[in-house]
Residue frames as qw, qx, qy, qz and C-alpha x, y, z in Angstrom:
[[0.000, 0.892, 0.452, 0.000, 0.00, 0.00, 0.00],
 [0.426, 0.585, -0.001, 0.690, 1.33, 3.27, -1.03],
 [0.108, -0.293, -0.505, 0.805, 2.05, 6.22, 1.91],
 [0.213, -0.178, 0.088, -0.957, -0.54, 8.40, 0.76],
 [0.711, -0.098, -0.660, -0.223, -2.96, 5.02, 1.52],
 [0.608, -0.283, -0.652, 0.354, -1.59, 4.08, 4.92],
 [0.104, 0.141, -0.059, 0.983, -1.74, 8.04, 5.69],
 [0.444, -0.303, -0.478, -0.695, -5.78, 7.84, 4.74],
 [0.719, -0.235, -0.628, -0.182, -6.13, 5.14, 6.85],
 [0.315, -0.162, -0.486, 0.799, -4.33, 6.14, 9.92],
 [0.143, -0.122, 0.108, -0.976, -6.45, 9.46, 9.81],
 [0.768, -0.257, -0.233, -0.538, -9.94, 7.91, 9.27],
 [0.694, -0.262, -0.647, 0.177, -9.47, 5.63, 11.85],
 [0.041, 0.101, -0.175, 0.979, -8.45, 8.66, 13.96],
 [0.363, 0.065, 0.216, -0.904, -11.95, 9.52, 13.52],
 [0.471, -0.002, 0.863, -0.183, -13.42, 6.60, 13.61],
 [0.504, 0.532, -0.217, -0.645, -14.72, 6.39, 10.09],
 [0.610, -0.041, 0.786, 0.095, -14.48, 2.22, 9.60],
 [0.681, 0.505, 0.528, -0.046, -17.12, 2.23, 7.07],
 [0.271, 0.933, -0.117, -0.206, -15.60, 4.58, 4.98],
 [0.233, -0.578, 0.769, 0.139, -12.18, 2.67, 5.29],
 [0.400, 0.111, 0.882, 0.224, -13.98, -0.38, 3.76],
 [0.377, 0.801, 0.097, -0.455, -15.30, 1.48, 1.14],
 [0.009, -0.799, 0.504, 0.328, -12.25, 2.49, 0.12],
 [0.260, -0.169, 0.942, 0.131, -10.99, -1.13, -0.30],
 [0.668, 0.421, 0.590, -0.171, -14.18, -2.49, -1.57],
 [0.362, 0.875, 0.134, -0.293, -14.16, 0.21, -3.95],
 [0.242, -0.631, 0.609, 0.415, -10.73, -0.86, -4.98],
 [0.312, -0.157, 0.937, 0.011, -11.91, -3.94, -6.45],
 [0.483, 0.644, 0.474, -0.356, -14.90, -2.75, -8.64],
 [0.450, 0.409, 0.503, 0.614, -14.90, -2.46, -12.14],
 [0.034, -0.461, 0.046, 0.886, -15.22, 0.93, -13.56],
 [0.460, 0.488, 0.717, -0.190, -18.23, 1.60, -15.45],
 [0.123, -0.321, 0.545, 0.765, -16.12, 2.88, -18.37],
 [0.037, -0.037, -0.948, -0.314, -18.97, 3.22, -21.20],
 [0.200, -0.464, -0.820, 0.270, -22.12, 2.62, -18.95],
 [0.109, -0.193, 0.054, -0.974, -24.55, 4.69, -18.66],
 [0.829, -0.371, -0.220, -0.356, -27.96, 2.54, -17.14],
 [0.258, -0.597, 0.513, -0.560, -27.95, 2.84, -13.96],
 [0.957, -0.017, 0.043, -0.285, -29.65, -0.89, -13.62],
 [0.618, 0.638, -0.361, 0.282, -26.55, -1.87, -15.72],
 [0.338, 0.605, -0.484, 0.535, -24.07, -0.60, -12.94],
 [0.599, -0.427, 0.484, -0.474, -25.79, -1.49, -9.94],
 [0.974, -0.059, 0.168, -0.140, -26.54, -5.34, -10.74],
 [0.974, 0.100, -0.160, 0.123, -23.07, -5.76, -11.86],
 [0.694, -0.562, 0.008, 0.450, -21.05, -4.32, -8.95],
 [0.378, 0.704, 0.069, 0.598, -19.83, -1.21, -11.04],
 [0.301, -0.253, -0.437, 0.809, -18.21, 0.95, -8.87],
 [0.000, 0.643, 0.589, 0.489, -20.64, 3.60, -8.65],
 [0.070, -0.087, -0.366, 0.924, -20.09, 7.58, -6.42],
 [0.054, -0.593, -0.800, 0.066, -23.78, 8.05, -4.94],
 [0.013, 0.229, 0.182, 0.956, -25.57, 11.10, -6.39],
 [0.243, -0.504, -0.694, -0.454, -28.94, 10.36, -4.72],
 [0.347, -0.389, -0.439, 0.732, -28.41, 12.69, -2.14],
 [0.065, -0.167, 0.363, 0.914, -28.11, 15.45, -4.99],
 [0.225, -0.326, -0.755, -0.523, -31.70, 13.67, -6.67],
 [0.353, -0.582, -0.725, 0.104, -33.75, 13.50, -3.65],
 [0.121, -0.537, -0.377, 0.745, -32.92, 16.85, -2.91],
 [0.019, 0.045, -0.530, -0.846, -33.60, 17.92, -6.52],
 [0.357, -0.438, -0.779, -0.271, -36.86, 15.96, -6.61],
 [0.283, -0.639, -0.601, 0.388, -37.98, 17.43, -2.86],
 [0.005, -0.804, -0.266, 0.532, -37.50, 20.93, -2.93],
 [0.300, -0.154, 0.391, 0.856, -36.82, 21.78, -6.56],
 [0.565, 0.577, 0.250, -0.534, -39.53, 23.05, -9.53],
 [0.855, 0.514, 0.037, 0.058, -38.00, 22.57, -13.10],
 [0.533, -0.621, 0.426, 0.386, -34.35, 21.97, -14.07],
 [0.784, 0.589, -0.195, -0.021, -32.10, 22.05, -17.36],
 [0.717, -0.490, 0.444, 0.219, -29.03, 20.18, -17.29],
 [0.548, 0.812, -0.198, -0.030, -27.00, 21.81, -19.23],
 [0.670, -0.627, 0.384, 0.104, -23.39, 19.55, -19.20],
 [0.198, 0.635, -0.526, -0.529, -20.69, 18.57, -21.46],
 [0.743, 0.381, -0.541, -0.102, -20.39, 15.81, -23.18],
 [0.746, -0.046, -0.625, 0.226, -19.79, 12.27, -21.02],
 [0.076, -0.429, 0.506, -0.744, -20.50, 14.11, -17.49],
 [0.061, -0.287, -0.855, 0.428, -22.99, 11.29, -16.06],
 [0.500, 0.060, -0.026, -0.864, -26.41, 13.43, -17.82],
 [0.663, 0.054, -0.656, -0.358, -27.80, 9.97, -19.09],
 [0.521, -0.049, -0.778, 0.347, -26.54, 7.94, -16.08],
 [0.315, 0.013, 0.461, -0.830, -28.75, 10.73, -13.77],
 [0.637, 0.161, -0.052, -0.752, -31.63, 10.31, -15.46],
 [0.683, -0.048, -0.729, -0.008, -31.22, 6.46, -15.82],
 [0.238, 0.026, -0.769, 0.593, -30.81, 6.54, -12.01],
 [0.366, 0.033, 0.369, -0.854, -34.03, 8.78, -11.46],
 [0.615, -0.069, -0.398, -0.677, -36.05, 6.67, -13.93],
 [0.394, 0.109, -0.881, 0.238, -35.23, 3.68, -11.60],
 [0.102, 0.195, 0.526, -0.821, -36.41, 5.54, -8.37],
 [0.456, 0.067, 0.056, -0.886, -39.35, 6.57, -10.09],
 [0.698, -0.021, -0.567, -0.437, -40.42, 3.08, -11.18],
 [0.749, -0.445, 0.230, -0.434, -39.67, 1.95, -7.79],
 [0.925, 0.029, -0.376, 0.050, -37.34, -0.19, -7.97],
 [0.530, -0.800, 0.222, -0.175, -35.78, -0.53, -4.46],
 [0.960, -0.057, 0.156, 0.223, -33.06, -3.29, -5.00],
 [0.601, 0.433, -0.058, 0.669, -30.65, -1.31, -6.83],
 [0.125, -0.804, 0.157, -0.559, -30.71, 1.47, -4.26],
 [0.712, -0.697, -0.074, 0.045, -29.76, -0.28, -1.13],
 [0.713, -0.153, -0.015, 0.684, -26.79, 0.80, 0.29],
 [0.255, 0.459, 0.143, 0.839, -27.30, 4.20, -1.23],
 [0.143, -0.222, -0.575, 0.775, -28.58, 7.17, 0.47],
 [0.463, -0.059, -0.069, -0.882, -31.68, 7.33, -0.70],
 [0.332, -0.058, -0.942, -0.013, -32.70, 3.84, 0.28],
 [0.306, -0.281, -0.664, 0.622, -34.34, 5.03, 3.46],
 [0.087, -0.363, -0.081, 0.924, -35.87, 8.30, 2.04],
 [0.392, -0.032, -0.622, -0.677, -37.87, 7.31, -1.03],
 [0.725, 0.090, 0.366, -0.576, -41.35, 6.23, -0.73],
 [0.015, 0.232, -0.856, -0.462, -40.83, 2.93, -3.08],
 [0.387, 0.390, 0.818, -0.172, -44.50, 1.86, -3.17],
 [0.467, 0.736, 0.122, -0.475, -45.44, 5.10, -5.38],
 [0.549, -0.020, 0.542, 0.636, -44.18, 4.64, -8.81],
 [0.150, 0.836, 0.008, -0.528, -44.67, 7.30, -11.39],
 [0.717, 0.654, 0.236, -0.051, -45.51, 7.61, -15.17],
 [0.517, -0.521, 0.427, 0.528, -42.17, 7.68, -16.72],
 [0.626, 0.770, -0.001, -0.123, -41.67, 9.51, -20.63],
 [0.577, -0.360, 0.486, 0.548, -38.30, 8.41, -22.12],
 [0.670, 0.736, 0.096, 0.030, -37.49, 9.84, -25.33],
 [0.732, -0.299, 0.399, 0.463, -33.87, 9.26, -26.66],
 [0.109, 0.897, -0.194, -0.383, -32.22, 11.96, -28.61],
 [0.142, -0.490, 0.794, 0.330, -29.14, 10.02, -29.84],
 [0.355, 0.384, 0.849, -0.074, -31.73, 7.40, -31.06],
 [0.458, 0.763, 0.328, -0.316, -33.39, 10.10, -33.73],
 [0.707, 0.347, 0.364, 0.498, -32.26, 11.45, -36.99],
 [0.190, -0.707, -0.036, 0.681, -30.40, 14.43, -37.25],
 [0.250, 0.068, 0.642, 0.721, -30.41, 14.46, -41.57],
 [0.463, 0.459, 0.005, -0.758, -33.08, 17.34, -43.33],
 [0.535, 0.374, 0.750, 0.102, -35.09, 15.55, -45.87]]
């Protein structure tokens, strides 16, 4: 293990932060979801995956309308895969996350998908 590694680990233990230490490690050992963009995708096969549903659930509680305006490969597809999940209700892929606990998963909610990359972009 490198020093800035045994450094980490010395400190979070310090402050008692276990779970976070086995994160770390777990998190060694995951694939990278190089590529990936369905969220379904990245949960059922142990993708590593950095939990935004802190960021949703607050978006979804106290927000009104949003554009998401982002470059190219920033994780726009892989939100919105992640919210359509939540909205259909599909609790299994969320555990562990931090909306597990916070979502109502019995409601489920009409869900409009319309794929851009998936249309022609040629004038007739």
């Amino acid at each position: 293990m490198n020093d800035f590694l045994q450094t980490l680990v010395k400190d979070l233990h310090k402050n008692d932060t276990t779970d976070y230490v086995f994160w770390i490690f777990e998190s060694m050992t995951q694939k990278l979801p190089v590529g990936r963009q369905d969220f379904r995708i990245i949960m059922e096969n142990n993708y590593l995956y950095v939990d935004k549903t802190g960021y949703i659930h607050e978006m979804i509680e106290n927000g009104d309308i949003y554009f998401l305006s982002r470059p190219k490969r920033f994780g726009k597809s892989l939100l919105l895969s992640t919210i359509e999940e939540l909205f259909k209700g599909s609790k299994e892929l969320s555990e562990g996350l931090y909306i597990y606990d916070k979502w109502d998963w019995k409601e489920k909610y009409p869900i409009i998908h319309v794929d851009f990359g998936k249309v022609s972009h040629e004038c007739s």
